[in-house]
C-alpha positions as CSV (number, residue, x, y, z in Angstrom):
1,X,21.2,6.9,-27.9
2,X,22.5,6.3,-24.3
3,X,22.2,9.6,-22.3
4,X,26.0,10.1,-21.4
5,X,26.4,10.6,-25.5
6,X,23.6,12.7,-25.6
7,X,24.7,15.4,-23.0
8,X,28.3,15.2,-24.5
9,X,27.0,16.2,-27.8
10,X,25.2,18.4,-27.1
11,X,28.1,20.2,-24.6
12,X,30.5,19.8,-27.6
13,X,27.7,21.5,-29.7
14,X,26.8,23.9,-27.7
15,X,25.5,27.1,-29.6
16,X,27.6,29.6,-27.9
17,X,30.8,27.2,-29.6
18,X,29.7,26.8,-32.7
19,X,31.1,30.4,-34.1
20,X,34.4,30.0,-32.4
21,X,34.6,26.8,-34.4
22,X,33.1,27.9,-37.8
23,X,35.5,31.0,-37.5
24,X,38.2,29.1,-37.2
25,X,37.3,26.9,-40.6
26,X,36.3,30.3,-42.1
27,X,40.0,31.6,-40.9
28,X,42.5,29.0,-41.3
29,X,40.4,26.3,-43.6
30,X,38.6,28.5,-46.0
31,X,39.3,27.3,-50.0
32,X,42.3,28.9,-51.4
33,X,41.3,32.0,-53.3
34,X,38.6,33.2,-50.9
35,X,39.5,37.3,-50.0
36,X,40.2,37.0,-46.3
37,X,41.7,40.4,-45.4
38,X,43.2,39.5,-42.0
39,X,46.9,38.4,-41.7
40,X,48.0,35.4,-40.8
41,X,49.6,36.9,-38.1
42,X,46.2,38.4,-36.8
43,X,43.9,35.7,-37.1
44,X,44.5,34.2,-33.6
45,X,43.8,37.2,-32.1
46,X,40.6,37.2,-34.2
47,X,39.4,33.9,-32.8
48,X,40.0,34.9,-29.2
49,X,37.8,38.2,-29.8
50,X,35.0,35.7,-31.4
51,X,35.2,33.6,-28.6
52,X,35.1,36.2,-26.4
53,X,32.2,38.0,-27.4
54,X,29.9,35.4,-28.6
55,X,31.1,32.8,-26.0
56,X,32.2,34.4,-22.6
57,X,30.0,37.6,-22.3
58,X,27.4,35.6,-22.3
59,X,28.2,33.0,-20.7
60,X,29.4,34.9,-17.8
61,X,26.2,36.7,-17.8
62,X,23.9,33.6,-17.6
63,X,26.3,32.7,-14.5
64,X,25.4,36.0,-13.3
65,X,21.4,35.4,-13.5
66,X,21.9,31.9,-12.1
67,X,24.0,33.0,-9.2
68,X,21.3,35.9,-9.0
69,X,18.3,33.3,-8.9
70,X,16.7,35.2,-12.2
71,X,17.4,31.6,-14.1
72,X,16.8,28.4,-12.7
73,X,20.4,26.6,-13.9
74,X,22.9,27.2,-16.8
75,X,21.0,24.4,-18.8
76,X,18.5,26.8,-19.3
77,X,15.7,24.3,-19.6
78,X,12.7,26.0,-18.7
79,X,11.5,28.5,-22.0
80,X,10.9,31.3,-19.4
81,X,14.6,31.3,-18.6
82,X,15.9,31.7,-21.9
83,X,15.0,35.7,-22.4
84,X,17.7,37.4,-20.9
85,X,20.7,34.7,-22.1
86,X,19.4,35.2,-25.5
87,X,19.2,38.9,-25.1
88,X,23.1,38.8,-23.6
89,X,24.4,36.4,-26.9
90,X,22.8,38.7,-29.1
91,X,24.6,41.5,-28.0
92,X,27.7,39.7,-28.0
93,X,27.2,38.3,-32.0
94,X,26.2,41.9,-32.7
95,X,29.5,43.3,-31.0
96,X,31.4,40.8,-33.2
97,X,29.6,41.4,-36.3
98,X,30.1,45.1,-36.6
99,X,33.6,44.7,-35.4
100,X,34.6,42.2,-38.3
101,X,32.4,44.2,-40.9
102,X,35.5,45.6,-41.9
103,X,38.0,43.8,-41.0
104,X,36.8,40.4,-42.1
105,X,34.1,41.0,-44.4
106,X,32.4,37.3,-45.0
107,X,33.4,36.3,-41.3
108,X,31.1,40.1,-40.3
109,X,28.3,39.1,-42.6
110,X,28.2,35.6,-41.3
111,X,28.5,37.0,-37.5
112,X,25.4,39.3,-38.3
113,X,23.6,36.6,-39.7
114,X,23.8,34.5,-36.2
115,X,22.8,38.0,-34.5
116,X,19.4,38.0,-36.5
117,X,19.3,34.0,-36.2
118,X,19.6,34.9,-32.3
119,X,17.1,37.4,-32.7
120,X,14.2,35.2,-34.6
121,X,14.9,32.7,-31.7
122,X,14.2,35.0,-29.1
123,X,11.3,36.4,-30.5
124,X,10.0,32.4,-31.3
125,X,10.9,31.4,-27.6
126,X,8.7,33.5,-26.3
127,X,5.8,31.4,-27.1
128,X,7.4,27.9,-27.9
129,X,10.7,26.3,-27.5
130,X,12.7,26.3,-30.5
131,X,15.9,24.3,-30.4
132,X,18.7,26.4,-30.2
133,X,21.1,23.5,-30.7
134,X,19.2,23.0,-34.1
135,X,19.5,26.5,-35.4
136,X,23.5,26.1,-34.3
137,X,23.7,23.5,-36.4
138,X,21.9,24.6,-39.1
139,X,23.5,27.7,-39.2
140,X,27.2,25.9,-39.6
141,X,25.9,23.7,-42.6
142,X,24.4,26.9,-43.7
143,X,28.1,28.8,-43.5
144,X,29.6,25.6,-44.7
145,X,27.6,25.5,-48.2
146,X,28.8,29.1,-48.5
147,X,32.1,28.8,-48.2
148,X,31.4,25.6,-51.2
149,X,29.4,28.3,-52.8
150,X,32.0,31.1,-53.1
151,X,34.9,28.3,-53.3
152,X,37.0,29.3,-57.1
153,X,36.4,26.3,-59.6
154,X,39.9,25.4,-59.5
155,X,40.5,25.2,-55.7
156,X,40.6,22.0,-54.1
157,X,37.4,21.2,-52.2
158,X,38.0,18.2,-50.8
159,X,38.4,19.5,-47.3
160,X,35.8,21.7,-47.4
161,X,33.5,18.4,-48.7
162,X,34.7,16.1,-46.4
163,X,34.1,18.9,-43.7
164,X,30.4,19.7,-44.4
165,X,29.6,15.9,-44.1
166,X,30.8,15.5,-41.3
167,X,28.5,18.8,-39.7
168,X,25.8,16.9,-41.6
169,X,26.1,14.0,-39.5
170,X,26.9,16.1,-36.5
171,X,23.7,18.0,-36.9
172,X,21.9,14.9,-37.3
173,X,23.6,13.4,-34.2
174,X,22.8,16.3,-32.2
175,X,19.2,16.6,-33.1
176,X,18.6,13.2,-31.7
177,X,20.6,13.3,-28.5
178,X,17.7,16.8,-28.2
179,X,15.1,14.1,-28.8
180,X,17.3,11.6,-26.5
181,X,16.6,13.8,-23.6
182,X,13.3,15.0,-24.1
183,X,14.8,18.6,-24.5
184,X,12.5,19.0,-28.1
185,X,10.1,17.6,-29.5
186,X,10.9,16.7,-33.3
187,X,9.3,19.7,-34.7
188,X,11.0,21.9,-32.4
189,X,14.6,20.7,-33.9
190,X,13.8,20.9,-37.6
191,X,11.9,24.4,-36.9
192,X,15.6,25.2,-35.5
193,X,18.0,23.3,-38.3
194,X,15.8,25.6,-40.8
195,X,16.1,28.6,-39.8
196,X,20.0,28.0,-38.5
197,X,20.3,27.2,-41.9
198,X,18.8,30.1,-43.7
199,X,20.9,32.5,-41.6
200,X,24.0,30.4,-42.3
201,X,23.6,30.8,-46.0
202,X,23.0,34.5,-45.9
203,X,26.4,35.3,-46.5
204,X,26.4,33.4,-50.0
205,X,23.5,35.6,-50.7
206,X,25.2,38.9,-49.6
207,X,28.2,37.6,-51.5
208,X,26.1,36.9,-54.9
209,X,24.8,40.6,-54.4
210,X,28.2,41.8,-54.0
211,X,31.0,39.6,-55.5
212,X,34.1,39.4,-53.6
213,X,37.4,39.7,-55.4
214,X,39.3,36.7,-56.1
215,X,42.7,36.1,-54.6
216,X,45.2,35.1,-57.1
């Protein structure tokens, strides 16, 4: 894979995007019949709190730490450098998740379950260098097969299929431009795919253990 493709993919699918993306599928794109509780009329503002928490707090504080000289540049290569940026996101997915809780239930649960994915990553980085562009990923195939999951039988899934094949491709695209610039070693990218994709299925699982009403 040249390297120009490499960095762009892995720009476009940055972890700190991913949730603004996935809520808007969640929002706007979700099968007919799924409960979403938030007007149409509201669901723009919704995005722009998403993006706000979980992409410009902190964003703006790994600026600050670069500017600072407590991180060596926003690329956060170095393992030691990823503490306090991971620290900043999680409070920014934890924000998001407890506002949603009740506002947006399944786009809450799936917010919380990025917080503990966030979390586990921390606490791995610590001692090896998990690919946090993997457990993106995996977490947006993960929310994907839930939204399949919890889908009526009679609503049209097309989208939704034609959707989740294309993240599969973009996961796999993504995972080697990681590998295309020595970012991760191989283990390193699936270790992050699996556990981005346990947390993205956790809402199914919440779902299962408390259906959601049906939309007519």
């Amino acid at each position: 894979m040249p390297r120009w493709l490499a960095h762009l993919l892995s720009v476009l699918a940055h972890p700190l995007l991913l949730p603004a993306y996935l809520a808007y599928v969640l929002l706007w794109h979700a099968p007919a019949g799924l409960p979403l509780l938030l007007a149409a009329g509201a669901r723009g503002r919704a995005l722009s709190l998403v993006v706000g928490l979980t992409l410009g707090l902190p964003a703006l504080g790994t600026y600050a730490l670069v500017r600072a000289g407590r991180a060596q540049s926003l690329l956060l290569t170095r393992r030691t450098d990823r503490t306090a940026p991971l620290a900043l996101a999680l409070i920014g997915f934890g924000l998001a998740a407890r506002l949603f809780w009740t506002w947006e239930p399944l786009l809450g649960v799936a917010l919380a379950a990025q917080a503990g994915a966030i979390a586990v990553t921390g606490l791995i980085t610590r001692r090896w260098l998990i690919s946090a562009h993997g457990v993106g990923m995996g977490g947006a195939v993960g929310l994907l097969l839930t939204l399949a999951q919890l889908a009526p039988p009679d609503a049209n899934a097309a989208p939704l299929v034609l959707t989740l094949a294309g993240i599969l491709l973009l996961a796999g695209a993504v995972g080697s431009a990681r590998l295309a610039l020595a970012a991760h070693s191989p283990a390193q990218v699936w270790a992050g795919l699996g556990l981005g994709l346990m947390a993205g299925s956790a809402p199914g699982l919440w779902a299962l253990r408390m259906p959601l009403p049906v939309v007519p």
